[in-house]
C-alpha positions, 0 to 999 in steps of 0.5 A: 909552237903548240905544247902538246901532253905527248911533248910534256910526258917526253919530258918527264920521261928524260928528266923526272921533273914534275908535268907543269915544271915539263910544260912550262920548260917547254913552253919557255923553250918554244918546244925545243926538247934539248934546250927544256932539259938543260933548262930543268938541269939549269933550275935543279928541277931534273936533279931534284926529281931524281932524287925525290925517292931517296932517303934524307935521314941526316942533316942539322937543327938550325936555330936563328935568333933576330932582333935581339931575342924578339924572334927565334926559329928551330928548323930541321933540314934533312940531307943524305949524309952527316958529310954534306950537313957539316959543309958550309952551303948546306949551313948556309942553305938552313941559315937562309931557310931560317931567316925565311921563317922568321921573316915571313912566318908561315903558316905551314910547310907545304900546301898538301899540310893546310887543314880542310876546314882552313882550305874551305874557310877560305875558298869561301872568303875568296868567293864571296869577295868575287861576288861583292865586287859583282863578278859573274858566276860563272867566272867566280870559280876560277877567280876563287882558284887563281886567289887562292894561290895567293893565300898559298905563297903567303902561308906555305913556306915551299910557296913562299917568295924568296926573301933574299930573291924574290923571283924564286920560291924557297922550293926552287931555293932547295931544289937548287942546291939538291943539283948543287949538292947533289943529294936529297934536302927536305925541310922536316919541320920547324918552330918559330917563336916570337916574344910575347905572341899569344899574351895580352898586352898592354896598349899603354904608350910607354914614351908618353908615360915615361915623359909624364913621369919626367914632368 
């Protein structure tokens, strides 16, 4: 079945969600209206639309350290209320965000946060790679625009692949426990640390040195 804008705008209307999460709602549902809308509900995207205009001005710093002090993570996650920030699935909400970050380190939090001369940077690399394996260039735009998603989940967190399920991004991630909450969850900010980074380091081979000095 075809899905048509006026199909996707009635959508919107009835659950708040954003236009392309109402399209492929629709699409997956083949255009059956009342199955998109629990879908939406079933995926938290209704709910966390809802809520999108409200405030989050409470929540927890959470810190994670891993692999024996190697790596550490500071993240601020918001929610509505200091009630819903000391139950345990909002702790366990930032526990897994903070693993997230330490694990896959992005870059930024969220696309609309990657500076214009990075965008452009890379738009450029990803056009000339195209034209370098010989693709026309006429399709070379799109290609450019389908590979940049790829520089997106990679370093934007809210894009990023869950690590604990890789068939879900950390948006879906909090957009999921908004309905399972029932309230508004921003991740505000966030640092991450890791040993040594930005230091020269030294590319002795430590085993090979220390069984010379055993000799």
């Amino acid at each position: 079945m075809a899905i048509t804008a006026s199909m996707v705008k009635d959508l919107r209307t009835k659950t708040g969600a954003g236009m392309m999460d109402c399209k492929k709602a629709l699409t997956e549902t083949n255009g059956d209206m009342d199955k998109a809308v629990d879908l939406l509900r079933e995926n938290g995207l209704a709910a966390a639309a809802k809520k999108a205009g409200r405030i989050a001005a409470e929540g927890l710093v959470y810190s994670y350290i891993h692999g024996n002090g190697r790596i550490g993570v500071l993240v601020e996650v918001n929610c509505e209320t200091d009630f819903v920030a000391q139950t345990d699935n909002f702790k366990d909400l930032c526990k897994d965000i903070a693993m997230q970050i330490a694990a896959a380190n992005p870059k930024y939090l969220k696309r609309d946060e990657v500076p214009e001369e990075v965008l452009e940077h890379e738009k450029e690399v990803l056009r000339q790679q195209a034209l370098n394996e010989g693709k026309p260039e006429k399709i070379v735009e799109k290609m450019t625009i389908g590979r940049l998603e790829k520089f997106y989940k990679e370093s934007c967190l809210l894009d990023q692949e869950f690590i604990k399920d890789s068939d879900k991004t950390i948006q879906q991630v909090i957009n999921e426990n908004i309905a399972k909450i029932g309230e508004k969850i921003d991740i505000r900010r966030y640092t991450r640390y890791e040993l040594g980074e930005g230091l020269q380091k030294r590319n002795d081979d430590f085993v090979s040195e220390v069984m010379a000095q055993a000799k």
